[in-house]
GULUMDREN-218538 format. One record per residue (C-alpha): x, y, z. Coordinates in steps of 0.5 Angstrom, whole numbers, padded with zeros to 4 digits. Example, Ala and Ser with C-alpha at 12.3 -4.5 7.8 and 13.67 -1.06 7.14 Angstrom:
2
x, y, z
0025, -0009, 0016
0027, -0002, 0014
end
This chain:
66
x, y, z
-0237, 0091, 0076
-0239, 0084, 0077
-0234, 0078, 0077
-0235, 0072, 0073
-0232, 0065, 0074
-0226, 0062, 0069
-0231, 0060, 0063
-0230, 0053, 0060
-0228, 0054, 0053
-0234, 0049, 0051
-0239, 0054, 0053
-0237, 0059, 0049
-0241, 0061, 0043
-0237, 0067, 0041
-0233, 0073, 0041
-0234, 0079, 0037
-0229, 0085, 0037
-0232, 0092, 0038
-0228, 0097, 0035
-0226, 0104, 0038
-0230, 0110, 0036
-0226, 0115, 0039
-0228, 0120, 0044
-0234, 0116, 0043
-0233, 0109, 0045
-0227, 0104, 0048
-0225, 0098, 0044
-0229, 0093, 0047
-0230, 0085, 0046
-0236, 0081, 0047
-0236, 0074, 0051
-0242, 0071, 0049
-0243, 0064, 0053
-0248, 0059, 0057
-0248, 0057, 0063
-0250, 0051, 0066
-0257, 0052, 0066
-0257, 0054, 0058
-0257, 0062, 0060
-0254, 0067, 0056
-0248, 0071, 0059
-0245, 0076, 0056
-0238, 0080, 0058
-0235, 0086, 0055
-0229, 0087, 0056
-0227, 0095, 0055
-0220, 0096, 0053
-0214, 0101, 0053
-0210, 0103, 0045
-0204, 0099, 0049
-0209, 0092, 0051
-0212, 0092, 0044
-0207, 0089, 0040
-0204, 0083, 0046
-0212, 0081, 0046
-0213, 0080, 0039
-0207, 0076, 0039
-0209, 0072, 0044
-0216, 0071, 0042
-0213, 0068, 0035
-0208, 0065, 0038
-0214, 0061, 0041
-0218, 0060, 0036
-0224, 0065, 0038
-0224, 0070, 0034
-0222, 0069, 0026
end
């Protein structure tokens, strides 16, 4: 597992939710970003039944995912 700095909301290019496959496949969001030197960066965050609701809204409250 790799750790990333906090990322500027100005870097983000978009967010996208991954729906669970079951026994397949955990829920999953998809960070996509550039960093200083314009590369792209993606982070996927895996989580449980319990976490999905609470980052969705998070994510919306934000304005990050529609």
């Amino acid at each position: 597992m790799k750790l990333h700095p906090m990322i500027k909301r100005s870097h983000i290019q978009s967010v996208k939710y991954v729906k669970k496959i079951p026994l397949i496949a955990p829920a999953c969001i998809q960070i996509q970003w550039k960093t200083k030197n314009q590369r792209k960066q993606n982070t996927w965050l895996y989580l449980n039944d319990d976490q999905i609701a609470e980052a969705i809204e998070v994510l919306k409250l934000h304005q990050l995912l529609s």
